[in-house]
C-alpha positions in Angstrom: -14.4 10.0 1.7 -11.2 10.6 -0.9 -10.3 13.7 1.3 -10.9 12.2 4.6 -11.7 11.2 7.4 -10.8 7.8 6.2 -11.7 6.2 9.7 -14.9 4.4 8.6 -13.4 3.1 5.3 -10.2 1.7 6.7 -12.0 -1.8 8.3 -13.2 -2.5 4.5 -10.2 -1.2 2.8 -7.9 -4.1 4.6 -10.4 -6.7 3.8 -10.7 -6.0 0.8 -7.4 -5.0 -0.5 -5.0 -7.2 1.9 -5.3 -10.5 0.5 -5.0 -9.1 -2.9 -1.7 -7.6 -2.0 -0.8 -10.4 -0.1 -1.0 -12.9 -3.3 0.9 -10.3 -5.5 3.8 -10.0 -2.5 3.4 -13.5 -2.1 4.6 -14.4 -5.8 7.5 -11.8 -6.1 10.5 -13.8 -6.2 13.1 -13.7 -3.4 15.6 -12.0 -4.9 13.2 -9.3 -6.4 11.5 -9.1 -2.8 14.8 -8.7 -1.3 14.9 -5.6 -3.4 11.8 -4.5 -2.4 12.2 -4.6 1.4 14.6 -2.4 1.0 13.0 0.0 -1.1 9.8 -0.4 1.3 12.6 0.3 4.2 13.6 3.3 2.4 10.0 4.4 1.8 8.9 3.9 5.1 11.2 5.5 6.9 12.1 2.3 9.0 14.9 2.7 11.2 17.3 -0.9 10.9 20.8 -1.0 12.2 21.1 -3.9 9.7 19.9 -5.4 6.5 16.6 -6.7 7.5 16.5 -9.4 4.6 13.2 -10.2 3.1 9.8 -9.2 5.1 7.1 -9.7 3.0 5.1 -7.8 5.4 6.6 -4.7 5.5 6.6 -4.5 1.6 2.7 -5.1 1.8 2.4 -2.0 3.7 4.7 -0.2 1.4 2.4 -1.4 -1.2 -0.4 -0.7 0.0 0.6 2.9 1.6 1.2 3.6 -2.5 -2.4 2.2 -3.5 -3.8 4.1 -1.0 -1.8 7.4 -2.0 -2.4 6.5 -5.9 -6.4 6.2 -5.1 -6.2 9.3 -3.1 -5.0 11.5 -5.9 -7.3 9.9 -8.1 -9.6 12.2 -9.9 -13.1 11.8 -9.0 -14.6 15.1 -10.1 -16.4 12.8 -13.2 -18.6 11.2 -9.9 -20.0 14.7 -8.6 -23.6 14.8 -8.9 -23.7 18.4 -9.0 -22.2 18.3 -12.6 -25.3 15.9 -13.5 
């Protein structure tokens, strides 16, 4: 499942992860998440004529897009159970 598809995974991924991020997003203060925004903007590749001020949501998916990436990348060659 690291590789893809990701489909079936995706349902339980959200539930699981999203109100973890949303707690961490949730206690950055404003003018940190200010920051973040537009770093998640930036990451994104949002398109905003102007500054779009704080959206906690959008820097959850940025987050999460990174978790994701990060856990993708991840080394799982230790787990195959043809090594065993």
């Amino acid at each position: 499942m690291q590789e893809g598809p990701h489909d079936l995974l995706d349902d339980a991924w959200d539930k699981t992860l999203g109100p973890v991020l949303r707690a961490i997003v949730g206690a950055i203060p404003r003018h940190e998440a200010a920051l973040l925004t537009i770093g998640a903007v930036w990451d994104l590749d949002e398109d905003y004529e102007t500054a779009p001020g704080i959206m906690p949501d959008l820097i959850q998916r940025n987050l999460q897009q990174m978790v994701s990436k990060m856990a993708g990348a991840r080394d799982m060659s230790r787990f195959d159970p043809t090594l065993f």
